[in-house]
C-alpha positions in Angstrom: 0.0 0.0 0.0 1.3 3.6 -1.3 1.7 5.9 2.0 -1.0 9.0 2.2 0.5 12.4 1.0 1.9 14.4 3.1 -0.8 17.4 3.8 1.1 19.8 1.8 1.0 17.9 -1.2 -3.1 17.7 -0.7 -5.6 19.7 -2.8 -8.9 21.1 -2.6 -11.8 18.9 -4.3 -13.1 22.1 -6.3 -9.6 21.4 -7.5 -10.9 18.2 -9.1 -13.0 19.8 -11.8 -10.2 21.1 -13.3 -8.0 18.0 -13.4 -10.5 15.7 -14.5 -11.8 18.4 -17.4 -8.4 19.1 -18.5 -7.1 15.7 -18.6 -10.0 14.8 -21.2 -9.7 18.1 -23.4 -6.9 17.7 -25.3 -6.3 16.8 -29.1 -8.7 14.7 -29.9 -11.1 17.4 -29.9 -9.2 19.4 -32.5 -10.0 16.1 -35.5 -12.6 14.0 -33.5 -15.9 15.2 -35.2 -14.6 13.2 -39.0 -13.7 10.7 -36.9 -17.2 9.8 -34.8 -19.1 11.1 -38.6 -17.2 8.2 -40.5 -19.1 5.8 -38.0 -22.2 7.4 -37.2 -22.9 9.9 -39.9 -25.1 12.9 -38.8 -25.8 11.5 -35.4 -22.2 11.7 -34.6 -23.3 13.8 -32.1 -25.6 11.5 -30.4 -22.6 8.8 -29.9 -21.3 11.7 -27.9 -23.6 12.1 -25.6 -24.0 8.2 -25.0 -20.2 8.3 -24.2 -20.2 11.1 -22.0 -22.9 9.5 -19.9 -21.4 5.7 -20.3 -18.5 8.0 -18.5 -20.6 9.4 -15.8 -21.5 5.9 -14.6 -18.0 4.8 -14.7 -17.0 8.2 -12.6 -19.3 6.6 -10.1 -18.5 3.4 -10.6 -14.3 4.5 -9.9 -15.6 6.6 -6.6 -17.2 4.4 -5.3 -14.8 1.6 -5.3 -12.3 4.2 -4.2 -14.2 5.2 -1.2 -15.3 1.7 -0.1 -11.7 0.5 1.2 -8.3 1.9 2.9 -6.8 1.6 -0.2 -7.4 4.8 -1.9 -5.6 4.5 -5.5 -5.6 2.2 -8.7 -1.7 0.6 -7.6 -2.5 -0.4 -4.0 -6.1 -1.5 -5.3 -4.2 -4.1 -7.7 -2.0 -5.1 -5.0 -5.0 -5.6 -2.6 -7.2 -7.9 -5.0 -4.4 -9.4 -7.1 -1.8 -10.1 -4.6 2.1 -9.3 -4.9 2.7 -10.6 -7.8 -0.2 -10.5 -10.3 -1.1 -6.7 -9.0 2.6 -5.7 -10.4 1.7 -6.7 -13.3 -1.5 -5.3 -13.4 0.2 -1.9 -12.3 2.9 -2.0 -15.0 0.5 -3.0 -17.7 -1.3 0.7 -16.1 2.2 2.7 -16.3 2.1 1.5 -19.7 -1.1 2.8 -21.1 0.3 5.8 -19.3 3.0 6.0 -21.7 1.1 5.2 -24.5 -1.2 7.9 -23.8 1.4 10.7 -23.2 3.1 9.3 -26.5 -0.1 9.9 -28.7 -0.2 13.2 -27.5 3.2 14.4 -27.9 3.2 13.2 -31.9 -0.5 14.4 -32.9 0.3 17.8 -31.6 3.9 18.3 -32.8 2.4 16.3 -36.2 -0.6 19.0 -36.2 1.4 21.5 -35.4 4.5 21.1 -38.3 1.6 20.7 -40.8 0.3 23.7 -40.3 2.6 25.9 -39.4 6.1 24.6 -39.6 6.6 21.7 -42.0 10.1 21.8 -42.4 11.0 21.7 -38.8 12.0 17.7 -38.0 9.3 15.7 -35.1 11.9 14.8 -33.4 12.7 18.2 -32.1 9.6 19.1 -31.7 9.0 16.3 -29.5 12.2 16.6 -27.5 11.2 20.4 -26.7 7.5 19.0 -25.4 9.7 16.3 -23.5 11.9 18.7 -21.9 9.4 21.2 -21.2 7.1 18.6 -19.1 10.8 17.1 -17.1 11.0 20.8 -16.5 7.7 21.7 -15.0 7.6 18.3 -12.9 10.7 18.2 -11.4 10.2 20.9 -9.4 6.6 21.8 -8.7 4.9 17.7 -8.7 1.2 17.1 -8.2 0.8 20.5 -6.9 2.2 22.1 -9.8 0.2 19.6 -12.2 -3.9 20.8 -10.0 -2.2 24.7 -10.7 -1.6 24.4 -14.3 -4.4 23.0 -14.9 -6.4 25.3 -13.1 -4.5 28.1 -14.8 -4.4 26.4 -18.3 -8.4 26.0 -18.0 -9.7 30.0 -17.9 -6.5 31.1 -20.3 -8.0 29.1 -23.2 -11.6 28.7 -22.6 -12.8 31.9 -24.4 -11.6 30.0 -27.6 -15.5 28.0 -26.9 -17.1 31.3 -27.9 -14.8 31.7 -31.6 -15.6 28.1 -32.0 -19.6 29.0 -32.4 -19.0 31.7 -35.3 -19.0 29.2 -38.0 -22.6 28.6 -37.0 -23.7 31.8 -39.2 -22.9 29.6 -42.0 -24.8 26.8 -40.6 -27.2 24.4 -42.7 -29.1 22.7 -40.1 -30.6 20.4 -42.6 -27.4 18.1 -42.2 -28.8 16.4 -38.6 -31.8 15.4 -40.0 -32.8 12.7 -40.1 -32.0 11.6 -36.6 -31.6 8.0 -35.4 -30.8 6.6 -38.9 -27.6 5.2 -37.2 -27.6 1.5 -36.9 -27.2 0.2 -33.5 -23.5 -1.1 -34.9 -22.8 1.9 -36.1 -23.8 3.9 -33.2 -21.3 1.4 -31.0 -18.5 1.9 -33.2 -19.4 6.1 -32.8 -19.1 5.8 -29.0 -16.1 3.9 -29.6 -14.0 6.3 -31.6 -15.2 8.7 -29.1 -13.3 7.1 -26.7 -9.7 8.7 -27.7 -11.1 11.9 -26.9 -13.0 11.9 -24.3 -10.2 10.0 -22.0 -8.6 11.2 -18.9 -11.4 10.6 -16.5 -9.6 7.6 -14.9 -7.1 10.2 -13.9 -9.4 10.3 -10.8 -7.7 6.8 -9.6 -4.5 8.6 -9.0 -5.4 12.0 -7.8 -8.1 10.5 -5.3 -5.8 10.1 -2.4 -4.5 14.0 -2.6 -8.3 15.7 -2.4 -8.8 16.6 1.1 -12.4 16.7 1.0 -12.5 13.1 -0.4 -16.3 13.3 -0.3 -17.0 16.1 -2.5 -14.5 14.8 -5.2 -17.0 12.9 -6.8 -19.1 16.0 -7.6 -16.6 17.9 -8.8 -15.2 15.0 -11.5 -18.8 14.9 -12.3 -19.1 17.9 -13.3 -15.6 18.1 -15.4 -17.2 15.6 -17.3 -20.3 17.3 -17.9 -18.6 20.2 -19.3 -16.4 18.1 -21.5 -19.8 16.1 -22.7 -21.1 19.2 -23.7 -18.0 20.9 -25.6 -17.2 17.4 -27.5 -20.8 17.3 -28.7 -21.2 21.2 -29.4 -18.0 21.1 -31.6 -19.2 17.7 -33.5 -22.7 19.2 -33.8 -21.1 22.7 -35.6 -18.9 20.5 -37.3 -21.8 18.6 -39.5 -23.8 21.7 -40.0 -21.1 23.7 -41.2 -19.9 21.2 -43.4 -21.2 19.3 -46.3 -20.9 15.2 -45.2 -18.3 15.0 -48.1 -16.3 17.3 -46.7 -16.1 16.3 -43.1 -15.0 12.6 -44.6 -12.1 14.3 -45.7 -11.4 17.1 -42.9 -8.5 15.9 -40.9 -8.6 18.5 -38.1 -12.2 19.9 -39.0 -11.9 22.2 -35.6 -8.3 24.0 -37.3 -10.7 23.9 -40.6 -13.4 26.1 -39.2 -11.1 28.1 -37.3 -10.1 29.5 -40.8 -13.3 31.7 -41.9 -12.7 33.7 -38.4 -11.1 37.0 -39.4 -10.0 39.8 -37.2 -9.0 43.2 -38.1 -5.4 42.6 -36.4 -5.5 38.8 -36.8 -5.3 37.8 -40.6 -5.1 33.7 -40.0 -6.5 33.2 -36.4 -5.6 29.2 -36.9 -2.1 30.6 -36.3 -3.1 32.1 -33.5 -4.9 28.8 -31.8 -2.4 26.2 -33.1 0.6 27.9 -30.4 -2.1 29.0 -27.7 -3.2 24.5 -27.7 -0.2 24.0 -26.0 -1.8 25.0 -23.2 -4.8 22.9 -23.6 -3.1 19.9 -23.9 -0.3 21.0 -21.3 -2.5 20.0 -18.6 -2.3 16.5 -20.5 1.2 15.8 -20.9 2.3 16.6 -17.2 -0.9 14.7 -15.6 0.3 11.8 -17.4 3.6 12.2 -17.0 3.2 12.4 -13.3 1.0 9.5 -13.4 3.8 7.3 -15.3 6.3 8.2 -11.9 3.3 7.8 -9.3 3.2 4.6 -11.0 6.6 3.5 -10.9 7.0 4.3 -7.6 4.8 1.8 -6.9 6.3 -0.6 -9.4 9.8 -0.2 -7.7 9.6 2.0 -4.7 12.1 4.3 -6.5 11.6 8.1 -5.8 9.1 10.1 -8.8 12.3 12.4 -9.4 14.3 9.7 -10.8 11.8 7.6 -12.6 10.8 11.3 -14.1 13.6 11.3 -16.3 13.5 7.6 -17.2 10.1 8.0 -18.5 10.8 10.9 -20.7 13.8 9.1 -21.9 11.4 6.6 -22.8 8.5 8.1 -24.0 10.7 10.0 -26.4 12.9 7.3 -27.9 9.3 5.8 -28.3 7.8 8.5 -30.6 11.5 8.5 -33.0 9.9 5.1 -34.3 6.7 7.1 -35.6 7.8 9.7 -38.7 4.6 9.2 -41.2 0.9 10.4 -40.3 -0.3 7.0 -41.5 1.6 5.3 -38.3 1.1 7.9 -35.9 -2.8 7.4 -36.4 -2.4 4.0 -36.1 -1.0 4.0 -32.4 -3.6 6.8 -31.6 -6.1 4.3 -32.7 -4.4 1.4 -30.7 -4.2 3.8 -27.5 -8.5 4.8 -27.7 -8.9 0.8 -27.8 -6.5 0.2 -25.1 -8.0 3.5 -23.3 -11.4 2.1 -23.8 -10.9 -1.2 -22.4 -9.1 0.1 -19.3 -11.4 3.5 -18.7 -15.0 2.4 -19.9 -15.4 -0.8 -19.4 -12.6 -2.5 -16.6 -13.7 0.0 -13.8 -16.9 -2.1 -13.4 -14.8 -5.0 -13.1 -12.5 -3.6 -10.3 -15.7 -2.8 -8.3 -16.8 -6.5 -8.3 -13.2 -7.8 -7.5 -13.1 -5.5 -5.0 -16.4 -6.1 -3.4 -15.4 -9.5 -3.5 -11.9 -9.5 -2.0 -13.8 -7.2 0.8 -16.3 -9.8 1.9 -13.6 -12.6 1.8 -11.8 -10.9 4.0 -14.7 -9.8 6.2 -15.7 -14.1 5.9 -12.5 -14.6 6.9 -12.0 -12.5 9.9 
């Protein structure tokens, strides 16, 4: 069992909002909407919603089991139900999906980024300065630093919501209609794609045991994930009115593709403006799970966060060198939603019942 922070290193559950909403809005919202429209045509938006409450249940689902027992995060939860051996590797298979996520962000930005705006700089340097930049933050300012960044991070960019609904003076609201035509198949594989986006909840495993008002966390990473809901379905819904369906199958980054028609008098392309200023959204991203990765390894082999900081980022970034084409880098963002969506939506609901189960044998046994 991991030892309880120290009080310092605590945090106030409104604190939790932030976390959790910032942890889920990243990059995928920037290219998600041609995505979820490939699979469930004009009621992409509707697969959105279903995830976003699929998510809510599974919020309550991780609280719950959280609250239920001493142990109050995901690595002493393994160790608890698993045993020694099993919950290592249970807790490693975690610190990888960690990785992997922290990965898929650092090469779809720094891919986004070089193809609109700097396409003869190389992606490995623009991942190494995104590598350095998150050792740099972390190594001396921890959880702490990760709740004020995201906090800060959060109201600095949020005014880009209001540009994103100019486009809908060009709207043709014709394109929802008709509603429900999805198959039942196609709606599943909607809420699926969904998935790579609207990750991050499950952050709430790791941060649990540093809110001091444990009991009003829950609200709180609700509510993050109502307001994320509501953005990823706003931005999907714009998306198909303000396109024709033939050319959101071929928008890449439909989000960058709408931000083009807004002009300013002193801002001539205002996607150059929002491509820089995303750094800070997805900030917030790369330093939760970066953190996350050490947390994790600390538990994995009891070596201090500091250290394993630097192995990680080693890691992480000889890791992206293998991915140079867009075709490959899509590839293992794909493989990290599917991985993300068997460990965030669906293997919660499992830990409950192991838990549950390891908490009556012991209570049997005592």
């Amino acid at each position: 069992m991991m030892k309880t922070p120290h009080e310092r290193l605590s945090i106030n559950a409104y604190l939790v909002f932030f976390l959790v909403h910032t942890a889920q809005i990243g990059l995928g919202i920037v290219g998600v909407q041609r995505v979820i429209f490939v699979e469930a045509r004009q009621d992409a938006w509707i697969a959105v919603l279903l995830s976003g409450l699929w998510i809510h249940l599974v919020v309550f689902v991780i609280y719950q089991t959280l609250k239920q027992t001493e142990y109050d995060n995901i690595f002493s939860l393994h160790t608890f139900v698993y045993g020694r051996v099993l919950g290592w590797v249970v807790n490693a298979a975690v610190v990888v999906y960690f990785l992997m996520a922290y990965t898929s962000i650092l090469l779809g930005y720094v891919e986004m980024a070089l193809t609109w705006m700097y396409p003869d700089f190389p992606l490995w340097g623009g991942t190494l300065i995104l590598v350095v930049l998150t050792v740099y933050a972390l190594y001396g300012g921890g959880f702490r630093l990760v709740a004020g960044v995201s906090f800060l991070t959060f109201f600095m960019t949020i005014w880009i919501v209001i540009v994103v609904f100019q486009p809908l003076k060009y709207a043709e609201w014709i394109h929802l209609l008709p509603i429900w035509e999805a198959t039942p198949k196609q709606m599943t594989n909607g809420v699926l794609k969904t998935a790579y986006t609207m990750l991050g909840f499950e952050v709430l495993y790791i941060v649990y045991p540093f809110v001091k008002e444990k009991q009003r966390a829950h609200r709180y990473a609700q509510l993050g994930v109502l307001l994320t809901t509501f953005l990823v379905a706003s931005v999907t819904v714009i998306a198909i009115v303000f396109f024709s369906p033939m050319q959101l199958d071929v928008t890449i980054w439909a989000s960058l593709s709408m931000f083009t028609i807004i002009k300013f008098p002193f801002i001539e392309r205002f996607e150059y403006v929002v491509i820089p200023l995303w750094l800070l959204v997805i900030l917030p991203n790369l330093l939760m799970f970066m953190w996350a990765m050490t947390r994790g390894g600390k538990a994995l082999f009891h070596v201090k966060q500091k250290y394993l900081l630097f192995i990680f980022a080693c890691v992480a970034y000889a890791l992206a060198l293998f991915f140079e084409k867009r075709a490959t880098i899509n590839e293992f963002i794909d493989k990290v939603g599917y991985y993300g969506f068997g460990f965030s939506f669906i293997y919660p609901f499992f830990l409950y019942v192991f838990v549950r189960m390891k908490m009556w044998i012991k209570g049997s046994n005592k």
